[in-house]
C-alpha positions as CSV (number, residue, x, y, z in Angstrom):
1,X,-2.5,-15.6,-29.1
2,X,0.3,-18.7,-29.7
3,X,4.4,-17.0,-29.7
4,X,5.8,-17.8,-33.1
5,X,7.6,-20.7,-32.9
6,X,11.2,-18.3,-33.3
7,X,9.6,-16.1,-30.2
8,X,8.7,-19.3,-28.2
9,X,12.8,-20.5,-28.9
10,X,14.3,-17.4,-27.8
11,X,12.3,-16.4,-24.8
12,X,11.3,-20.3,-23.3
13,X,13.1,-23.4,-24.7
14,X,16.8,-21.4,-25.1
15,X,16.5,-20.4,-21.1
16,X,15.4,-24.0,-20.2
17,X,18.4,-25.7,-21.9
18,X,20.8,-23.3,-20.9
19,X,19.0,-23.6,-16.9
20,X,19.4,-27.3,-17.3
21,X,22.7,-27.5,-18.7
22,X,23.6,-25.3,-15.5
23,X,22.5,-27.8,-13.4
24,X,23.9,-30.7,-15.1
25,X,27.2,-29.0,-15.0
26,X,27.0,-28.3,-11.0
27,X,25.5,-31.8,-10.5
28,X,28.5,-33.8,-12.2
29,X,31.4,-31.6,-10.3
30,X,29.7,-31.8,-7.2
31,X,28.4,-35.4,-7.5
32,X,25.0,-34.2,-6.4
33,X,22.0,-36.2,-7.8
34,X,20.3,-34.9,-10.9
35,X,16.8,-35.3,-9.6
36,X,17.2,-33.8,-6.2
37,X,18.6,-30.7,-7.8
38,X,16.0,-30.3,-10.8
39,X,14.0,-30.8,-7.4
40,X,15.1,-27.8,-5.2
41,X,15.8,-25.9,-8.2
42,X,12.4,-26.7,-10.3
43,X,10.5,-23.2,-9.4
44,X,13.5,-21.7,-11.2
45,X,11.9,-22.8,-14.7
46,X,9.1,-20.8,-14.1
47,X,10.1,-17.6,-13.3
48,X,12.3,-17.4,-16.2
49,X,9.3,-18.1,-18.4
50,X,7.3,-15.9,-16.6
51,X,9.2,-13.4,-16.3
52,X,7.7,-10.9,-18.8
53,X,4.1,-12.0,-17.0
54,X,5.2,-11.4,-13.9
55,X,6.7,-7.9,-15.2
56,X,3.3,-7.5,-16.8
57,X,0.9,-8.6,-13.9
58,X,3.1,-6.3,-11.7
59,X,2.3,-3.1,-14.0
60,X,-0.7,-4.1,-13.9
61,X,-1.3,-4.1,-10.0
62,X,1.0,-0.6,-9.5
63,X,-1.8,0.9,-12.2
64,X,-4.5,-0.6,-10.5
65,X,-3.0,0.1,-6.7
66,X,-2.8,3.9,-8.0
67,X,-6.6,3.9,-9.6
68,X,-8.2,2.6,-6.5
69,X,-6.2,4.8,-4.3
70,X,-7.5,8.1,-5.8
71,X,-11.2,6.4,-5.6
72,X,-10.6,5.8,-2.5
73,X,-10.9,9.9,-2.3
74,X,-14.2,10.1,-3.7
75,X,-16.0,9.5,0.0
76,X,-13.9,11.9,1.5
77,X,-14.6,14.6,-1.0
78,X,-18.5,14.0,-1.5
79,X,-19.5,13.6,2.6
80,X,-17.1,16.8,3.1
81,X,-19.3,18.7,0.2
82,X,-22.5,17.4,1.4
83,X,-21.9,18.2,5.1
84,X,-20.4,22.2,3.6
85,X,-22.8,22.8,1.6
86,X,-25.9,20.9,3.0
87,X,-28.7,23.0,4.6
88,X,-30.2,20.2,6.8
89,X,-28.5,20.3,10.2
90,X,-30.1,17.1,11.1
91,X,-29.0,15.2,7.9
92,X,-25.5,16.3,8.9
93,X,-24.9,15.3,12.5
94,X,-27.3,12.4,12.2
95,X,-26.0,10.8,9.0
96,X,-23.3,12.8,6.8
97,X,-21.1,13.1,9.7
98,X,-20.6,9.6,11.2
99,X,-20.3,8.2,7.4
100,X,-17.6,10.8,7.1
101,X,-16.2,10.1,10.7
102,X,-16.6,6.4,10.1
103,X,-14.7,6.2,7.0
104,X,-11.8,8.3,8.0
105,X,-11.1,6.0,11.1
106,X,-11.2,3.1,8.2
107,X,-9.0,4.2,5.9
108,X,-6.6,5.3,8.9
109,X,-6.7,1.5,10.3
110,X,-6.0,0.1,6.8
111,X,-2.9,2.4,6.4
112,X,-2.1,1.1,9.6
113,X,-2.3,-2.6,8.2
114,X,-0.2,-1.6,5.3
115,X,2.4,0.4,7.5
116,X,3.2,-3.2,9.3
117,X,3.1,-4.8,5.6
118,X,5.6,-2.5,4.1
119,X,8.0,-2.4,7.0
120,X,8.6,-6.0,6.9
121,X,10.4,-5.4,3.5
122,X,13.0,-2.6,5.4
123,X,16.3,-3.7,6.3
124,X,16.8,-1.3,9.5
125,X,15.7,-3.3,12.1
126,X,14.9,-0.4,14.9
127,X,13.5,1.9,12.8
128,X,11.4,-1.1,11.5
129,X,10.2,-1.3,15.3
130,X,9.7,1.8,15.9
131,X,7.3,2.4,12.7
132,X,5.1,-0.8,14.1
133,X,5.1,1.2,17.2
134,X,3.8,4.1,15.2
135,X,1.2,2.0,13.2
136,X,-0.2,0.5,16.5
137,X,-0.7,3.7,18.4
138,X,-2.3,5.1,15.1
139,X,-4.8,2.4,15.6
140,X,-5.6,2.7,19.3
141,X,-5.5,6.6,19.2
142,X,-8.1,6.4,16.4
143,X,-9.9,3.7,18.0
144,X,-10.3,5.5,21.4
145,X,-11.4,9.2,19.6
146,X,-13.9,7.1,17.5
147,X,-15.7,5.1,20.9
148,X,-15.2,7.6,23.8
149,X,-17.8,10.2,24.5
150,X,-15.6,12.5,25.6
151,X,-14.1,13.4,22.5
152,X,-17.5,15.1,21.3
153,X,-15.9,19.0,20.2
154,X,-15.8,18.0,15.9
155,X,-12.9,20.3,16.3
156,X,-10.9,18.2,18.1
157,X,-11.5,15.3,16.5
158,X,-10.8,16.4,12.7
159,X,-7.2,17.5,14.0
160,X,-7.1,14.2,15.9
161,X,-7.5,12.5,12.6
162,X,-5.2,14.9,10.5
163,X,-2.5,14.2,13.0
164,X,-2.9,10.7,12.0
165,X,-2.7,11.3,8.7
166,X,0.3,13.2,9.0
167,X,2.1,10.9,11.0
168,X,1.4,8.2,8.9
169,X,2.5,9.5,5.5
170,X,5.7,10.7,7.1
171,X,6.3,7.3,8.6
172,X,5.6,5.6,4.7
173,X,8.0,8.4,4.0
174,X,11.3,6.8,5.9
175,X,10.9,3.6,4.5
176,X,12.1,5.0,1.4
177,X,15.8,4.5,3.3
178,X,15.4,0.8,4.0
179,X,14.6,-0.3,0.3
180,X,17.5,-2.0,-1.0
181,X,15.7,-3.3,-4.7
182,X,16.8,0.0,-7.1
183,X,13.4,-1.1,-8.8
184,X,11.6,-1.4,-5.4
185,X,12.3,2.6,-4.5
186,X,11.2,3.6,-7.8
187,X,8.2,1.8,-7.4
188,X,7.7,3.3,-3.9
189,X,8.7,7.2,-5.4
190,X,6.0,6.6,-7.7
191,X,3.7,5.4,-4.3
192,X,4.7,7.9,-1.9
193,X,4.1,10.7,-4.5
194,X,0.2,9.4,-4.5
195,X,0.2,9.2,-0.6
196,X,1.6,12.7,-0.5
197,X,-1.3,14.3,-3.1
198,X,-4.2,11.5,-1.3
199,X,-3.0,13.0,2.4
200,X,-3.8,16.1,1.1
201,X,-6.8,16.0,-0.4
202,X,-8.0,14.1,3.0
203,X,-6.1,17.0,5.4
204,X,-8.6,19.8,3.4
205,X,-11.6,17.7,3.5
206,X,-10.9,17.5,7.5
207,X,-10.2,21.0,7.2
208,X,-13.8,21.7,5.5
209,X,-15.5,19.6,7.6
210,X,-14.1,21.3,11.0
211,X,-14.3,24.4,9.5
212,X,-17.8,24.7,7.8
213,X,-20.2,22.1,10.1
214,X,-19.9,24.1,13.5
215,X,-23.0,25.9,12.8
């Protein structure tokens, strides 16, 4: 659906004259040519008519971030059930188990990936390197309980995971501190809450799983 003409005047053409009249005022007091301005300038346009889209599109990805984040539960929950609750020993160790096991390790890597993602946007440089530090032994420590045989006590390697878990949430956590962008921590209270309730959720399904699959 078209903006009425008054909507289209208010929210595009009124910015672009008053953006251009900016730059024809800068241009003539700094004797800078027109065209190479508009040039370097040009993207400016844009986001000032797309401002409400991008507002929109953004809304749109934070709802959709938050909807596949709890989904991203439902494996956790159903293996942990299955391997509780299911009679068939073989089933468990020879199929529930490593889909569960498997899984885990995934989601702990991509956490991992987004832990380096999200620290590029702090401003404290050493704690920035020290959380990459953090993200990368994550990965190796997962990576090495996942491959070695000698890790083979369940036990063990639940409260391996949960460790990881732990130590990755809390490491999200301090980023909070490097977020300059009022409307950037907001966003990421809204984020961390999820994480908090998600790192939960996957903790007791460890929990179950340690817990309920020894015999």
């Amino acid at each position: 659906m078209l903006p009425s003409n008054d909507l289209m005047v208010k929210s595009i053409i009124l910015p672009h004259l008053g953006f251009l009249r900016c730059v024809n005022q800068y241009a003539g007091s700094h004797s800078i040519d027109h065209g190479i301005l508009a040039t370097k300038f040009c993207v400016y346009p844009k986001l000032v008519f797309m401002g409400n889209t991008y507002r929109m599109t953004d809304k749109s990805k934070h709802h959709l971030a938050i909807v596949l984040g709890y989904a991203g539960l439902a494996p956790f929950v159903l293996l942990s059930a299955f391997l509780v609750f299911s009679a068939n020993k073989e089933l468990n160790s020879e199929f529930l188990l490593p889909l569960f096991e498997h899984y885990s390790a995934l989601i702990l890597v991509f956490l991992c990936g987004s832990l380096w993602a999200e620290t590029l946007i702090g401003k404290s440089l050493g704690s920035g390197k020290t959380l990459l530090i953090i993200a990368n032994l994550v990965m190796i420590i997962v990576w090495l309980v996942s491959a070695l045989p000698v890790f083979t006590d369940l036990t063990v390697r639940m409260a391996i995971y949960s460790s990881m878990y732990v130590a990755l949430v809390i490491s999200e956590n301090r980023l909070r501190n490097f977020v300059d962008d009022s409307s950037l921590i907001d966003g990421y209270q809204t984020y961390q809450k999820m994480r908090w309730r998600l790192s939960m959720v996957v903790l007791a399904c460890h929990l179950a799983v340690a817990s309920f699959t020894q015999g």
